[in-house]
C-alpha positions in Angstrom: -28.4 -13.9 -49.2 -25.0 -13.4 -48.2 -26.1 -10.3 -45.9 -28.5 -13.0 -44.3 -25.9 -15.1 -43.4 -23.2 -12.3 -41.8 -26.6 -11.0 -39.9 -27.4 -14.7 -38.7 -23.8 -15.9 -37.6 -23.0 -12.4 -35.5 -26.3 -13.2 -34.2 -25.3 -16.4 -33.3 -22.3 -15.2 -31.6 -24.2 -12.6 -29.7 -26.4 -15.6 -28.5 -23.7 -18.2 -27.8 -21.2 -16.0 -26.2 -23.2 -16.0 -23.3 -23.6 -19.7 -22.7 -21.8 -20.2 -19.3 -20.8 -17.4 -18.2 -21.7 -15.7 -14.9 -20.7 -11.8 -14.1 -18.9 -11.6 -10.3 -21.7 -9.3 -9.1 -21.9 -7.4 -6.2 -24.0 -10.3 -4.4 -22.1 -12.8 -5.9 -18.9 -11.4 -4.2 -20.8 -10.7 -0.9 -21.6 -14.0 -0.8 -18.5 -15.8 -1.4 -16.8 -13.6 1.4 -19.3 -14.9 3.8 -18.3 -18.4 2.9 -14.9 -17.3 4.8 -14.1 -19.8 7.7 -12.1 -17.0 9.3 -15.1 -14.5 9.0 -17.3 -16.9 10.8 -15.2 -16.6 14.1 -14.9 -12.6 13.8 -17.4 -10.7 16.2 -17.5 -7.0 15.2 -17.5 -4.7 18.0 -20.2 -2.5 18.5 -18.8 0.5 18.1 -18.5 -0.3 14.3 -21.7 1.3 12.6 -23.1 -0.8 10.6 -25.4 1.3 8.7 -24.1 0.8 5.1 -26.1 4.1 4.1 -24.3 5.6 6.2 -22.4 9.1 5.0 -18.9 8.1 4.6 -17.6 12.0 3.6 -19.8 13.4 6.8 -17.1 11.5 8.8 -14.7 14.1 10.5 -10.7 13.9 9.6 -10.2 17.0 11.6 -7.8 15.2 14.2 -5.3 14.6 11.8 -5.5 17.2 9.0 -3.9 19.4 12.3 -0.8 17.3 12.5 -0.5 18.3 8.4 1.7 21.2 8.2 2.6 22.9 4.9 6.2 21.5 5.2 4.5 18.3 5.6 2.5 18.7 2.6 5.7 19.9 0.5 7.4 16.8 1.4 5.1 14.4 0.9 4.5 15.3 -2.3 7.6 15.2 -3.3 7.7 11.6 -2.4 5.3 10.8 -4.5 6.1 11.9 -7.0 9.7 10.9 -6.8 9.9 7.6 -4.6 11.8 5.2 -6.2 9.5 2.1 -4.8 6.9 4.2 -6.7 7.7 4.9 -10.3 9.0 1.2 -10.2 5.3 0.2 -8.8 4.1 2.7 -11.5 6.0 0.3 -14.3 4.3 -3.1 -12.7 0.8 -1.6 -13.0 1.1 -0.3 -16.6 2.8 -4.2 -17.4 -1.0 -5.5 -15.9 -2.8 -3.0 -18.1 -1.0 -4.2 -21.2 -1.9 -7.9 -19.6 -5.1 -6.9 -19.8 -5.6 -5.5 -23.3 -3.6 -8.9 -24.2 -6.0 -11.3 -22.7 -9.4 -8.6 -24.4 -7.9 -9.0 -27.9 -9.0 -13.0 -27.6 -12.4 -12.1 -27.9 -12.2 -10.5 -31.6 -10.5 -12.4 -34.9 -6.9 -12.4 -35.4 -5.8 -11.9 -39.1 -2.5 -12.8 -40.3 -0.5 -12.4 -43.7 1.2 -15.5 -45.1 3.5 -15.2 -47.6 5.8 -17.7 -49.2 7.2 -19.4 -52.3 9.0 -22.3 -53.8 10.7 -24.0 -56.5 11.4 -27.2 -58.5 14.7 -27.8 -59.0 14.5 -30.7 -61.6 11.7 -28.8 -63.9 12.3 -25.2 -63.4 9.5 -24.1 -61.9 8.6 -22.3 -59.2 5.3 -21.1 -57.4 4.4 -18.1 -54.7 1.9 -17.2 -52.6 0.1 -14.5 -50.8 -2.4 -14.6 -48.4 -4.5 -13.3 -45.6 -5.8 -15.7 -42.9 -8.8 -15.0 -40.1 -9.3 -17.5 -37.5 -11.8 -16.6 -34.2 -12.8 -18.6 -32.0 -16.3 -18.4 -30.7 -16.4 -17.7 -26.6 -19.5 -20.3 -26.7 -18.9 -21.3 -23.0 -17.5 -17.6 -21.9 -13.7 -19.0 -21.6 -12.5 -16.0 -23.5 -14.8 -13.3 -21.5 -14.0 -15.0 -18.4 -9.9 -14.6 -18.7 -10.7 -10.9 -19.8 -12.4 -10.1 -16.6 -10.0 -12.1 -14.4 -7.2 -9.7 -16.3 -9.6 -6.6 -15.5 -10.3 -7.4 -11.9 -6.6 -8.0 -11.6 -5.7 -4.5 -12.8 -8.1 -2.5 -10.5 -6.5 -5.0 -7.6 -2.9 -3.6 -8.6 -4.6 -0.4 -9.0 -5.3 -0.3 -5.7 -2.4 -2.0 -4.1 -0.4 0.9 -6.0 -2.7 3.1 -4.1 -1.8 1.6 -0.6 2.3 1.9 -1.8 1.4 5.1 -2.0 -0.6 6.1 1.6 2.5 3.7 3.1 5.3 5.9 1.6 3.1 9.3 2.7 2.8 7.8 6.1 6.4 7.0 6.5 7.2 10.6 5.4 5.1 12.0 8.3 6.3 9.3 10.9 9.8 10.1 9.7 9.2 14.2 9.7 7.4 14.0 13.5 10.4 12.0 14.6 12.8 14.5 13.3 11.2 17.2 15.3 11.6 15.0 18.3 15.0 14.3 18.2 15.7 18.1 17.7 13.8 18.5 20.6 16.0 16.0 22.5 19.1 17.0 21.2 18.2 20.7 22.6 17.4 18.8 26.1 19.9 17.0 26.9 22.4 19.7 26.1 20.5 21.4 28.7 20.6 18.2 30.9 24.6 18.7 30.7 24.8 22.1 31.1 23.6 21.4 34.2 25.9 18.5 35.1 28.5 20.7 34.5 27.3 23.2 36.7 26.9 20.9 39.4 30.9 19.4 38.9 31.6 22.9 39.2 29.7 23.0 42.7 31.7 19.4 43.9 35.0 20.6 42.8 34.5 23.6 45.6 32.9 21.5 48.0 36.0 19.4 47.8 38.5 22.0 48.1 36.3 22.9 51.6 36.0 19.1 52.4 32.3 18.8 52.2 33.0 16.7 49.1 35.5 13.8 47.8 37.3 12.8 45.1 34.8 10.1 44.7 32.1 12.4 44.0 34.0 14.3 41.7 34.7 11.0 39.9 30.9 9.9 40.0 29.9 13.4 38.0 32.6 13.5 35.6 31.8 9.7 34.8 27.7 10.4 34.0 29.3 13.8 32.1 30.7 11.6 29.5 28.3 9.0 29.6 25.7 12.4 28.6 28.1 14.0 26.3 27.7 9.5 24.7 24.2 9.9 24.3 24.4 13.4 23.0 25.8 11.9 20.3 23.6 9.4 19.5 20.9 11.9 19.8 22.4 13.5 16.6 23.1 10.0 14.5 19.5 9.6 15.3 18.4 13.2 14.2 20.5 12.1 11.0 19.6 9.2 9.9 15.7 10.6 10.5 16.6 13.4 8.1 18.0 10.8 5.5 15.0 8.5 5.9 12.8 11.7 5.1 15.4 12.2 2.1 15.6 8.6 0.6 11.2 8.5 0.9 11.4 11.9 -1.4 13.6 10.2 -3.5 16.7 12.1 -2.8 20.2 12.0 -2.2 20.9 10.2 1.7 22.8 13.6 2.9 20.9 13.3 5.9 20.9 17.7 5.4 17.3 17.7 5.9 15.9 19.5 8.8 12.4 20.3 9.3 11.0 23.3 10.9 8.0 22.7 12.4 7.4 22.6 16.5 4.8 20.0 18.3 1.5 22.3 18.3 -1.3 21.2 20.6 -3.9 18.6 19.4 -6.8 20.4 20.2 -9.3 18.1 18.1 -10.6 14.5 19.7 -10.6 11.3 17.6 -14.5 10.0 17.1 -15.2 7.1 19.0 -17.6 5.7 16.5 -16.3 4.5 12.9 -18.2 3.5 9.9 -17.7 0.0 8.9 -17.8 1.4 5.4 -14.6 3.5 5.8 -12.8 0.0 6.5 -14.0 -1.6 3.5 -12.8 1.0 1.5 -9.1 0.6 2.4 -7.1 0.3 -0.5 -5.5 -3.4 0.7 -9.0 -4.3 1.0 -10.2 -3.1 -1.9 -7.3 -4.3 -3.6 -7.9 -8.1 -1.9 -11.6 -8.1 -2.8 -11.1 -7.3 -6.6 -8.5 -10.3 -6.0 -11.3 -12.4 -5.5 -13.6 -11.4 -8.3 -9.9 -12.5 -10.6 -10.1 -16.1 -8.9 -14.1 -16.1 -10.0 -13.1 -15.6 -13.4 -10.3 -17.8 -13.1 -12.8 -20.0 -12.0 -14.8 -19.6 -14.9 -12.3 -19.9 -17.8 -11.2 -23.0 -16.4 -14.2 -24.9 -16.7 -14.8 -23.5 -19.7 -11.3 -24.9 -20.7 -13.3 -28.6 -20.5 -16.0 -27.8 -23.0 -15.5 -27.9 -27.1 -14.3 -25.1 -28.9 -15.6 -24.1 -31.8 -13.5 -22.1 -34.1 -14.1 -21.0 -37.7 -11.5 -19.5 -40.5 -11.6 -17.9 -43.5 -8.6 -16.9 -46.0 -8.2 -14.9 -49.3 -5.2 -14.6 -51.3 -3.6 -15.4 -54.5 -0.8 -17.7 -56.1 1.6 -17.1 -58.8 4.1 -19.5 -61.1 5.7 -19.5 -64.1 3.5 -22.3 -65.5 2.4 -21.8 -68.8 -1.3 -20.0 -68.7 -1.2 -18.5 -65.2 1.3 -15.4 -65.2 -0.8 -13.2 -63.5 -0.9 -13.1 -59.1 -4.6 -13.0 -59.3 -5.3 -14.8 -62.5 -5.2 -18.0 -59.9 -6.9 -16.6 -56.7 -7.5 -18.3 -53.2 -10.7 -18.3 -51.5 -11.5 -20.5 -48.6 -13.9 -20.2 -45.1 -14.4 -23.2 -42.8 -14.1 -24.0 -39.6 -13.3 -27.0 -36.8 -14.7 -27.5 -33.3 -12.1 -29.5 -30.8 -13.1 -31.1 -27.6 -10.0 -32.7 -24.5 -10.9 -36.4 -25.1 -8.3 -37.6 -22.4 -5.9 -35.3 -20.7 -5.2 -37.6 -17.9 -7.3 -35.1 -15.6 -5.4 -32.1 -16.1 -8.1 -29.5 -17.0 -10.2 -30.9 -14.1 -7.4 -30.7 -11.7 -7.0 -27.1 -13.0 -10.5 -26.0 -12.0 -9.6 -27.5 -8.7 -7.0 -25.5 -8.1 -8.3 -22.4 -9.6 -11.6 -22.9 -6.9 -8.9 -23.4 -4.3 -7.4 -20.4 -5.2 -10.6 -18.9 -5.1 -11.0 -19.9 -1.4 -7.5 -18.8 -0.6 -8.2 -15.4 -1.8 -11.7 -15.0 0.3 -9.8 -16.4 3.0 -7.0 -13.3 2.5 -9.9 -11.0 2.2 -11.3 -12.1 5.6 -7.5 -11.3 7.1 -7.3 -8.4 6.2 -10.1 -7.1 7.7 -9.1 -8.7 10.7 -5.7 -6.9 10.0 -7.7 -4.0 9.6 -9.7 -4.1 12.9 -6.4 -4.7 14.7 -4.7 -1.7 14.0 -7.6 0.7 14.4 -8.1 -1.0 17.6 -4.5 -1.1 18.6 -3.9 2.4 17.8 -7.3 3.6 19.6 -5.8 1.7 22.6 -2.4 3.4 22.4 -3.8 6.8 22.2 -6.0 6.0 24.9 -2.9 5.0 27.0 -0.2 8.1 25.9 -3.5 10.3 26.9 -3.6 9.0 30.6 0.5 8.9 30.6 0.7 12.6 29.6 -2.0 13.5 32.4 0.5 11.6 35.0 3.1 13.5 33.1 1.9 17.0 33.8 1.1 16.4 37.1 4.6 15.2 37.9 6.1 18.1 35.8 3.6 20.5 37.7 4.4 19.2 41.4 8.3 19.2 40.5 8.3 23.4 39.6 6.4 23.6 42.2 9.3 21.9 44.7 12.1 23.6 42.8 10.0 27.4 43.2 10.3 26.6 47.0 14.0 25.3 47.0 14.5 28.9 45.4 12.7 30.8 47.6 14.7 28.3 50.4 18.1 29.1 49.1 17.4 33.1 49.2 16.7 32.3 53.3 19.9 30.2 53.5 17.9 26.9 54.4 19.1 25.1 51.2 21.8 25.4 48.4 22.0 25.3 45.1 23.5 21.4 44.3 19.8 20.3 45.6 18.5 23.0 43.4 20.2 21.7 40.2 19.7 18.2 40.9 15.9 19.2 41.1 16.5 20.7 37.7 18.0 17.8 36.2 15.2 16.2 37.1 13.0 18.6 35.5 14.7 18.3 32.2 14.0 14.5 32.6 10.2 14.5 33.0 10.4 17.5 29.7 12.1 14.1 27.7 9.8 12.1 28.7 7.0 14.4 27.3 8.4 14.6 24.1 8.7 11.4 24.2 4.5 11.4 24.4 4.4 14.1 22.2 5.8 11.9 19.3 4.3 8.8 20.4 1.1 10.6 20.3 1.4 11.7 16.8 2.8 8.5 15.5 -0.3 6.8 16.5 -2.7 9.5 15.2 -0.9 9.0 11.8 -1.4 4.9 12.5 -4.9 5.3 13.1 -5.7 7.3 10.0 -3.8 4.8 8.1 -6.1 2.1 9.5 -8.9 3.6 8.1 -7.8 3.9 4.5 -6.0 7.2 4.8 -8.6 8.7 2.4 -7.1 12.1 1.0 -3.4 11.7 2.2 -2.1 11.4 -0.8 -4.6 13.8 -2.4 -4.0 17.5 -1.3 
């Protein structure tokens, strides 16, 4: 009889627990992110494929996996491993995971011992107790279930925002490693740049002495010489504190020590021109913002379930003890009792409704955050498509200036060997060289900065994965 009865009431749990409560399915979330106001204004280019079978892995990451050299790969590495922003981001996820075991536990019985005793002062005697208590409520409207998946969904979204810490950091370690290449590549240019002032001082100060120059010239070229010997400097600080960024990423000492060794290689592979919308969905913020909105479902959920009875039921076993005459023994006198109590809000002065209210509106919020960063998302692909687009045409104007200028300083060469020119025009000439040669690697960097952007708009998928 009694085995009929456990069979029955698990069955009746099994039964029950289901009253009420909705999964967040994959339609279900589809179709609360096309409730989004700010989706409804978004037109998605064309260029966007929108074939969801799509193969995302036959998509090409050949244009960037060139800019990753094995220094690259050493240091980036390190930095995760070592970042300070990411062993502390490490510590918050492992906090939600314990969160989420917390809010599972609900759904099963908790059992507590109680012991206690007591005495009578005026007679003498005195009476303990020990005993173990169950209590469980039953998840009749899926309250408990509900909070359990809201703690779930939230992990995978801090799983994933962890994720995105962690192509951020990688990124910054690659912006910051390209822009120390850069600067040495200044550094080694403008010295040049000087060299040549200098040799042109050299050229005014014996003009002077046969009056074809003044003191005023003299003046004017010592003046830009320490105003180029000023920026030198700050062409090193820069080179610096890009070494200590690179350091303080890989969670090292600020020494600003760090040099890199790597040169700017040619790009030799294009960017596609054609994305899969798929890619973008996969970012990690988005990913990370659409789990956010399955929590707020739950959410949702548990608080309308917060309105309806609960039903809970008890049971405890245990045993007293006294020195009263005929009961000496702990268990000559034992406890035995099961019950149980349902409790329904009566008049809460419309709290728990309020809370669903807010819990929907949070709900909104969240889809509405979803929708934005997609938006976010389309921006900088697009931004960083438009930039590369732009440093493209700028370095073809580039060349052709740098081409036409060798050109003009080959014939002021072959000039000065006839004696129709001299060589202050021919070092000005190369001053201006030197100049356009900045301005490349200025490109140069600006090229690769955005090339790292881009791949960070699409999710960075493998950065952090070598």
């Amino acid at each position: 009889m009694i085995k009929k009865i456990g069979i029955g009431i698990l069955l009746f749990v099994n039964l029950t627990s289901c009253i009420g409560y909705k999964n967040a399915t994959p339609e279900t979330v589809e179709n609360l992110k096309n409730s989004s106001v700010v989706k409804a204004n978004i037109e998605i280019s064309d260029k966007w494929i929108q074939d969801k079978a799509q193969n995302q892995s036959a998509f090409s990451y050949e244009w960037l996996n060139e800019l990753l050299t094995p220094e690259l790969k050493r240091l980036i590495k390190e930095g995760l491993a070592h970042n300070a922003d990411i062993i502390i981001s490490k510590e918050t996820l492992d906090q939600v995971e314990l969160t989420m075991d917390i809010a599972g536990s609900n759904l099963y019985p908790s059992v507590n011992a109680l012991a206690n005793t007591g005495n009578n002062l005026i007679s003498g005697s005195h009476i303990g107790k020990l005993q173990l208590k169950a209590s469980w409520e039953l998840d009749l409207w899926g309250k408990n279930k509900s909070a359990e998946m809201a703690s779930v969904s939230r992990y995978f979204s801090a799983q994933f925002q962890q994720k995105m810490l962690e192509q951020s950091i990688a990124g910054m370690i690659a912006k910051a490693y390209y822009l120390n290449i850069a600067g040495q590549y200044q550094e080694q240019k403008i010295s040049e740049y000087i060299a040549k002032t200098e040799e042109l001082k050299k050229i005014l100060i014996i003009q002077n002495k046969v009056g074809t120059a003044n003191a005023l010239d003299i003046s004017n070229i010592e003046s830009e010489s320490i105003l180029l010997n000023s920026y030198l400097e700050k062409i090193r600080n820069a080179n610096t504190q890009s070494s200590r960024s690179i350091e303080i990423l890989c969670g090292k000492y600020p020494a600003g020590l760090t040099k890199v060794n790597a040169k700017f290689s040619a790009l030799e592979q294009h960017i596609p021109t054609d994305f899969p919308l798929n890619i973008l969905e996969k970012r990690a913020d988005i990913m990370a913002k659409q789990f956010q909105i399955e929590s707020n479902f739950y959410q949702v959920q548990e608080a309308k379930a917060a309105r309806l009875p609960a039903l809970n039921i008890g049971a405890g076993f245990g045993a007293a003890e006294t020195n009263v005459a005929g009961i000496s023994n702990l268990f000559s006198n034992p406890l035995i009792k099961v019950g149980g109590g349902i409790t329904t809000p009566i008049f809460n002065n419309g709290k728990l409704k309020k809370n669903v209210e807010i819990k929907t509106s949070q709900q909104k919020q969240a889809v509405e955050e979803y929708a934005k960063s997609v938006l976010i998302a389309f921006n900088e692909v697009e931004s960083a498509l438009a930039n590369l687009g732009s440093i493209d045409k700028q370095e073809i104007y580039q060349q052709q200036a740098i081409s036409s200028l060798e050109k003009n300083i080959d014939l002021t060469k072959k000039q000065i060997k006839i004696g129709s020119n001299n060589s202050f025009i021919l070092l000005q000439k190369q001053r201006d060289l030197i100049k356009r040669e900045m301005n490349t690697i200025d490109l140069d960097l600006q090229q690769r900065i955005e090339r790292i952007n881009l791949y960070m708009a699409l999710g960075a998928n493998g950065l952090v994965n070598f």
